[in-house]
C-alpha positions as a Python dict, from the first residue, in 0.01 Angstrom:
ca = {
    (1, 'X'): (0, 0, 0),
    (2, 'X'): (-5, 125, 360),
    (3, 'X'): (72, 489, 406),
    (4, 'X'): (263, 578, 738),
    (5, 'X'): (75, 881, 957),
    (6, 'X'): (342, 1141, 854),
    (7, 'X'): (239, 1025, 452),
    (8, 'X'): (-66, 1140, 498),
    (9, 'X'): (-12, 1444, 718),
    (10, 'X'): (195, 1541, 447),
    (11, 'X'): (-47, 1470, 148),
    (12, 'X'): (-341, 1673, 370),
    (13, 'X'): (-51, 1959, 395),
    (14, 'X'): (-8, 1989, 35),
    (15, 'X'): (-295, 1979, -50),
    (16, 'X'): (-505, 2246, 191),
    (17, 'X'): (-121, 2471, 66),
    (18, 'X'): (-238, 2420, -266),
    (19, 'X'): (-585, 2515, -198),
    (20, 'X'): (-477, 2811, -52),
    (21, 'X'): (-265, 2944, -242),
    (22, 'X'): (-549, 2918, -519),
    (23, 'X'): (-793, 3082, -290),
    (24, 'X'): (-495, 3373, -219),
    (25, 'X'): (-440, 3357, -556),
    (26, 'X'): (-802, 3442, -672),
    (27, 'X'): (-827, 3726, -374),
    (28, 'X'): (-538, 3888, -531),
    (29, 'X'): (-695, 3876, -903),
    (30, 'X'): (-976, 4032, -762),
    (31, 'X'): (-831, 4317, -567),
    (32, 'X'): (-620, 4410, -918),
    (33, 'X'): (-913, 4430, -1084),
    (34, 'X'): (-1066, 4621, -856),
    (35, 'X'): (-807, 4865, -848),
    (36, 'X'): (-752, 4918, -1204),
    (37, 'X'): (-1104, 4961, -1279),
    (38, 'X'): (-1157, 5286, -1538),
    (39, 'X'): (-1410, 5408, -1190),
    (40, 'X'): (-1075, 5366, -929),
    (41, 'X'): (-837, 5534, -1201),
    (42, 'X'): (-1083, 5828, -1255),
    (43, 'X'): (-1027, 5865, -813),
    (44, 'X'): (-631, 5846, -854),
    (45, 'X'): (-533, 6216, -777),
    (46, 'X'): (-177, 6202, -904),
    (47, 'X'): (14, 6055, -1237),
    (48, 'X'): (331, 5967, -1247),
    (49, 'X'): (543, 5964, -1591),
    (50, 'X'): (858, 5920, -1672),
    (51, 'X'): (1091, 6028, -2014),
    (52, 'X'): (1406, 5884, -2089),
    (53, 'X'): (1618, 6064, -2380),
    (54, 'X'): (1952, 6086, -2478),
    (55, 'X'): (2192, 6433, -2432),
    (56, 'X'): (2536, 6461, -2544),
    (57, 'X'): (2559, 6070, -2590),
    (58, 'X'): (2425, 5999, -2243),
    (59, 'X'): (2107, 5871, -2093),
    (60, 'X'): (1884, 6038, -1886),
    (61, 'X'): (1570, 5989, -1731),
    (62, 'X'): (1342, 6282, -1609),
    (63, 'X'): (996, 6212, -1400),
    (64, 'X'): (726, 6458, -1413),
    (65, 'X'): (445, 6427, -1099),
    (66, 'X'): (98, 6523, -1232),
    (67, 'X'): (-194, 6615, -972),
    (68, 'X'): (-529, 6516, -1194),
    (69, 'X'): (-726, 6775, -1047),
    (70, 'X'): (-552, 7101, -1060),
    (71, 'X'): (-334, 7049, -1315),
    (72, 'X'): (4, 7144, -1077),
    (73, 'X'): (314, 6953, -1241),
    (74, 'X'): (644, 6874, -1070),
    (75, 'X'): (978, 6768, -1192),
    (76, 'X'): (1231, 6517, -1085),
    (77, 'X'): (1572, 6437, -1160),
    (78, 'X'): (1826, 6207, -972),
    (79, 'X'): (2050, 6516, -900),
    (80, 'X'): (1783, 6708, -740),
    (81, 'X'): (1663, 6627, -349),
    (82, 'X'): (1298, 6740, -405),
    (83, 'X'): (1046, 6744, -653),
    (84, 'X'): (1036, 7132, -856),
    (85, 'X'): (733, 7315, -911),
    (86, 'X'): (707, 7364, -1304),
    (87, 'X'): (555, 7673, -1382),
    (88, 'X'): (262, 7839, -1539),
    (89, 'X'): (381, 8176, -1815),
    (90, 'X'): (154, 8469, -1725),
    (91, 'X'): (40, 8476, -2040),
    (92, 'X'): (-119, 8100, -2049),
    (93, 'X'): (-423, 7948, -2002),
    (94, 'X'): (-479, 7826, -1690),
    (95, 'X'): (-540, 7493, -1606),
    (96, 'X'): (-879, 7456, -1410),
    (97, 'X'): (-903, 7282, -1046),
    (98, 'X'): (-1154, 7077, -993),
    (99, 'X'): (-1278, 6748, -799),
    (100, 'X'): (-1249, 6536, -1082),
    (101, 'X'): (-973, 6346, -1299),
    (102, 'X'): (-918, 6536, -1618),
    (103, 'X'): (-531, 6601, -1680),
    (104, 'X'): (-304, 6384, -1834),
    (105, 'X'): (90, 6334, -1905),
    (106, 'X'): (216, 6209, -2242),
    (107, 'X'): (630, 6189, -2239),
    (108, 'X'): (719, 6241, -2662),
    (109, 'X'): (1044, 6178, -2740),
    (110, 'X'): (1098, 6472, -3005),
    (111, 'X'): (1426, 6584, -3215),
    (112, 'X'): (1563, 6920, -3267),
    (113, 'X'): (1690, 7024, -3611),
    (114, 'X'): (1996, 6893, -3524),
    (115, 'X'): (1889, 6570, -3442),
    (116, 'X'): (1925, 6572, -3092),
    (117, 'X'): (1662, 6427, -2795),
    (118, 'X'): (1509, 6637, -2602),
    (119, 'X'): (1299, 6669, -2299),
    (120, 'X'): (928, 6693, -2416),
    (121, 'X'): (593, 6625, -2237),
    (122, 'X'): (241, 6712, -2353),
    (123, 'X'): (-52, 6783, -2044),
    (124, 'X'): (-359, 6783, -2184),
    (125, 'X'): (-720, 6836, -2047),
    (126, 'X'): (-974, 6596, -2133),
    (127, 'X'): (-1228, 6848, -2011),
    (128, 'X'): (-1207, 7119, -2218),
    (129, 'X'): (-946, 6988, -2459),
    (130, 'X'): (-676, 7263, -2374),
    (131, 'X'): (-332, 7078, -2396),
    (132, 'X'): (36, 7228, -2324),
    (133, 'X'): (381, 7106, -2417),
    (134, 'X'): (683, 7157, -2140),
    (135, 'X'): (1051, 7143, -2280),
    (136, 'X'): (1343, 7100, -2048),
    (137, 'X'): (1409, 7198, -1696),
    (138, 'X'): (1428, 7588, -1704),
    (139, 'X'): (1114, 7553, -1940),
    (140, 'X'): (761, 7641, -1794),
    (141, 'X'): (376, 7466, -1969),
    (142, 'X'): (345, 7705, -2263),
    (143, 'X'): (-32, 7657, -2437),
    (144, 'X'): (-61, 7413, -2764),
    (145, 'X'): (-273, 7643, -2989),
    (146, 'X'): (-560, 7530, -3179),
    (147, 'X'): (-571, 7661, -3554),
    (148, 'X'): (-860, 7611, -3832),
    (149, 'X'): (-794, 7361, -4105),
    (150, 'X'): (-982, 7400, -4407),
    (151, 'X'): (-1008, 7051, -4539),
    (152, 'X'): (-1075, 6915, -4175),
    (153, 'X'): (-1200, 7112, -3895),
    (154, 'X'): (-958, 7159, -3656),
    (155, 'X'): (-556, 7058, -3620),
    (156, 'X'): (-305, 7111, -3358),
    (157, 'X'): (-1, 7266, -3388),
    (158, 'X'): (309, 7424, -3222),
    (159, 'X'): (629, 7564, -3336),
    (160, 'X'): (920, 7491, -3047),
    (161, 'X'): (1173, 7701, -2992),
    (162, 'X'): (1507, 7611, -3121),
    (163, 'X'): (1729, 7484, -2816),
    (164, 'X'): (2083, 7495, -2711),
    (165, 'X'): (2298, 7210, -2673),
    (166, 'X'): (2301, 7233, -2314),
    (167, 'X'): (1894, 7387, -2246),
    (168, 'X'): (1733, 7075, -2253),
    (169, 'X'): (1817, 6937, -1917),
    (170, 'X'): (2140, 7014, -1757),
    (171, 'X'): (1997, 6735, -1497),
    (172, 'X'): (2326, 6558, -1449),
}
């Protein structure tokens, strides 16, 4: 079988595309796994989460910016042009700057009495193990308190305020 010049200029084509792509392919592989490395996510200053609940039978979706080292939180909502400071009470521990990664954002779906959604996130610092809970958008970080357990050293726990229909994120 004779194959015509443009044959094989096509066969050399596909193949060296092929080869290529594996090589690009690989390069790529490597990079992600460089990036995502435990070493590279310790370096990443910021977090992003987001929480989707529902509020008087609609859905809404709330982000929350976290800056690793300081602690500093910001909230965003689709109505809003610009990320909000969230504040710190007077009265609460302060979260501690420094030049490593040791805050954290958990988003927890959580239920009033009533049964209804509401905004919840959780910071907590893996430092010192100080962790604070943030409900809806007039809230501020209010401390997680830390009592004794008898039967097993030490358990978490918070009572939330109760909310009203409309505190939990008048976002819309």
């Amino acid at each position: 079988m004779k194959r015509t010049f443009w044959t094989t200029m096509l066969m050399m084509m596909l193949a060296s595309g092929s080869w290529a792509l594996y090589v690009g392919a690989q390069d790529f592989q490597n990079l992600l796994a460089e990036t995502s490395s435990s070493e590279n996510l310790d370096s990443m200053r910021y977090q992003f989460t987001d929480h989707v609940f529902l509020q008087n039978g609609r859905q809404l979706e709330i982000l929350l910016r976290l800056d690793r080292f300081t602690g500093e939180t910001w909230r965003y909502h689709a109505s809003q042009s610009a990320w909000s400071p969230i504040s710190e009470p007077d009265n609460s521990i302060l979260p501690i700057s420094s030049g490593e990664s040791r805050y954290e954002l958990i988003s927890h779906v959580y239920r009033d009495q009533l049964g209804r959604e509401l905004e919840l996130f959780v910071r907590v610092d893996f430092v010192d193990g100080n962790s604070w809970s943030y409900q809806g958008m007039s809230g501020s970080w209010d401390p997680i308190t830390v009592e004794s357990s008898q039967d097993s050293g030490q358990v978490e726990t918070q009572t939330l305020p109760e909310s009203s229909s409309g505190e939990a994120g008048n976002a819309s």
